[in-house]
C-alpha positions in Angstrom: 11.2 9.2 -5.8 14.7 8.3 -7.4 14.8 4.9 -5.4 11.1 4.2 -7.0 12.8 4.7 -10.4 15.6 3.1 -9.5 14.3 -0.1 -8.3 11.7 -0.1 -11.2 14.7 0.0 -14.0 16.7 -2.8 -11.8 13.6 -5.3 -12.1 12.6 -4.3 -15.7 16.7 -5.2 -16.4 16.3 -8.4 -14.2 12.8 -9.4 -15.7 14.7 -9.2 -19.5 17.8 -11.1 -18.4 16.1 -14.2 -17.0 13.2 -13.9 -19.8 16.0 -13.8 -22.4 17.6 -16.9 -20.7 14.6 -18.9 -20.8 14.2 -18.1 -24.8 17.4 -20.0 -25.7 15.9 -23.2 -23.6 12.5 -22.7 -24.7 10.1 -24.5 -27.3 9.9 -22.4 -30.6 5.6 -22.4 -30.7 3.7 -21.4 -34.1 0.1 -20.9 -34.3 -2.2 -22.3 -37.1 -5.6 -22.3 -38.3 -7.2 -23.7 -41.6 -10.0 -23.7 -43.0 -12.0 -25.6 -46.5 -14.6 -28.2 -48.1 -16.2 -28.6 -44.1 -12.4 -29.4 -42.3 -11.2 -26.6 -39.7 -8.8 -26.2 -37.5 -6.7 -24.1 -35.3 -3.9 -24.8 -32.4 -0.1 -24.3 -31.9 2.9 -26.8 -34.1 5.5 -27.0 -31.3 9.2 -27.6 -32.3 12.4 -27.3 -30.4 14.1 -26.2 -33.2 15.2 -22.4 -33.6 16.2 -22.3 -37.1 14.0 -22.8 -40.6 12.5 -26.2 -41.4 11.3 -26.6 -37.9 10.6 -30.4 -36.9 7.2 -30.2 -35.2 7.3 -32.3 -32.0 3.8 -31.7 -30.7 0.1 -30.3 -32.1 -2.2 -28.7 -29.8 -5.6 -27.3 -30.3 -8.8 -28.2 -32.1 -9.9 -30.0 -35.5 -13.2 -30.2 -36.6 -14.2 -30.1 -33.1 -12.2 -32.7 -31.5 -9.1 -31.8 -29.1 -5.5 -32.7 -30.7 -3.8 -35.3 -29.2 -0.4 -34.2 -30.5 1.8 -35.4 -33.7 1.6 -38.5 -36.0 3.3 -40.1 -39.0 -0.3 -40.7 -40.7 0.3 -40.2 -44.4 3.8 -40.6 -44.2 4.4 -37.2 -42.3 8.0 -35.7 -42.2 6.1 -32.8 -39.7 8.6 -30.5 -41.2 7.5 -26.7 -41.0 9.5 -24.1 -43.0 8.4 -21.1 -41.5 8.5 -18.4 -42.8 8.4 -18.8 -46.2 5.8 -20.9 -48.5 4.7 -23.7 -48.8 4.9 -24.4 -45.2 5.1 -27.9 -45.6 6.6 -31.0 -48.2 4.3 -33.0 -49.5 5.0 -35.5 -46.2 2.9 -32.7 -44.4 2.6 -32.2 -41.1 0.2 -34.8 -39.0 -1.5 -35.4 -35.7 -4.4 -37.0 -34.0 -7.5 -36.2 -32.1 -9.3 -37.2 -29.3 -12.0 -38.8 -31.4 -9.1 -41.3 -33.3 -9.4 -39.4 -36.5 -6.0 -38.2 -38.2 -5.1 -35.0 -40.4 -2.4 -34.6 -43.0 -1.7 -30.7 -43.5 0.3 -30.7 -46.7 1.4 -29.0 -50.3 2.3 -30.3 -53.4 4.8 -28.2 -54.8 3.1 -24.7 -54.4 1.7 -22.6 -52.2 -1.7 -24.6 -51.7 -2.6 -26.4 -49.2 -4.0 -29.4 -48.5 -5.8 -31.6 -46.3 -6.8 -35.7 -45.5 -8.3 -37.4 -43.0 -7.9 -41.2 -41.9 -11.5 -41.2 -41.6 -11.8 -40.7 -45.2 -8.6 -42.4 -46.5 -7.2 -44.6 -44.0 -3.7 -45.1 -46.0 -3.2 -41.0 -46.9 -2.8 -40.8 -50.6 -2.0 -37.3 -51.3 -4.4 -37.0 -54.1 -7.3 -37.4 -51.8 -6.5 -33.9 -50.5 -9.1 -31.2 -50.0 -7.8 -27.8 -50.6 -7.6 -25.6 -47.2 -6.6 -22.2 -46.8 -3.9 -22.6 -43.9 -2.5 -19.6 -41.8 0.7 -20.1 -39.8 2.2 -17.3 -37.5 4.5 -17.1 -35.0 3.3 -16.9 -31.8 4.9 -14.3 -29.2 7.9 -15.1 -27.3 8.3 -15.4 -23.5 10.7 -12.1 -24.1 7.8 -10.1 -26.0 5.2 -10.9 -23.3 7.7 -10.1 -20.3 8.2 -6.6 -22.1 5.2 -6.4 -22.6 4.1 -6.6 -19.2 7.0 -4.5 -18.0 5.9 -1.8 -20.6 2.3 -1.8 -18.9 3.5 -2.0 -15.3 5.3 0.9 -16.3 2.6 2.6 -17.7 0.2 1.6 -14.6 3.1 3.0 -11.9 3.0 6.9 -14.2 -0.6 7.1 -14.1 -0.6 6.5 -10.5 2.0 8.8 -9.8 0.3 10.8 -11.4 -3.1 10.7 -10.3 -1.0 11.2 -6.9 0.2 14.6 -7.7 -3.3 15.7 -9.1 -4.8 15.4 -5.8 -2.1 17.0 -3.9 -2.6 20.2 -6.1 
């Protein structure tokens, strides 16, 4: 039994070293949804960055039903996110495409509010064509968390079989 718990420490140790490692390389990965005036969305902003104003790289997900494509400069985007503190954006907004050739423009305008336009509604992006949203933005789990995570329940899984073992020897 003490090579069991042994062996099970050693890989939990080795599962946090190399999940640790592949933090530092990784992709720092926020999730989003918004909602307002008939426009929704929801998806992941992907930035390499690891500290504040994150420069958003790629866009994945859905907007009013059609698939992202990934990031744009529609509306004269800077695609800067400064997570975690509000607004989230400038008022260059954060912007990406879809699948059916439409462009959004997630932006603020000096305040907490948030903002929307689409290129099939205003082709050029003028900021005061925006539709107020109500935008979310969390951080979404790191490779680290979920490796614990599933150490934690491996753990768990290994006890109750254990001890389901010594029920039935009794």
């Amino acid at each position: 039994m003490y090579q069991f718990k042994t062996t099970l420490v050693g890989a939990a140790v080795a599962l946090g070293v190399l999940a640790s490692a592949s933090v530092s390389q990784a992709a720092t990965v926020f999730d989003f949804h918004y909602s307002g005036d008939g426009y929704w969305g929801f998806g992941q902003f992907i930035s390499n960055d690891t500290t504040s104003d994150y420069y958003i790289t790629d866009v994945t997900g859905k907007a009013n039903g059609s698939e992202i494509n990934g990031s744009s400069t529609y509306a004269g985007a800077s695609n800067l996110l400064g997570f975690p503190s509000q607004p989230y954006t400038d008022e260059g907004g954060i912007s990406f495409t879809t699948a059916s050739g439409v462009a959004f423009n997630l932006f603020t305008l000096g305040s907490p509010a948030a903002y929307v336009l689409s290129s099939a509604v205003d082709p050029v992006g003028y900021a005061s064509n925006g539709v107020p949203i109500c935008l979310q933005i969390s951080a979404a789990p790191e490779p680290a968390t979920w490796a614990m995570m599933l150490i934690g329940f491996g753990g768990l899984g290994a006890a109750m079989r254990r001890r389901g073992r010594i029920a039935h020897a009794l």
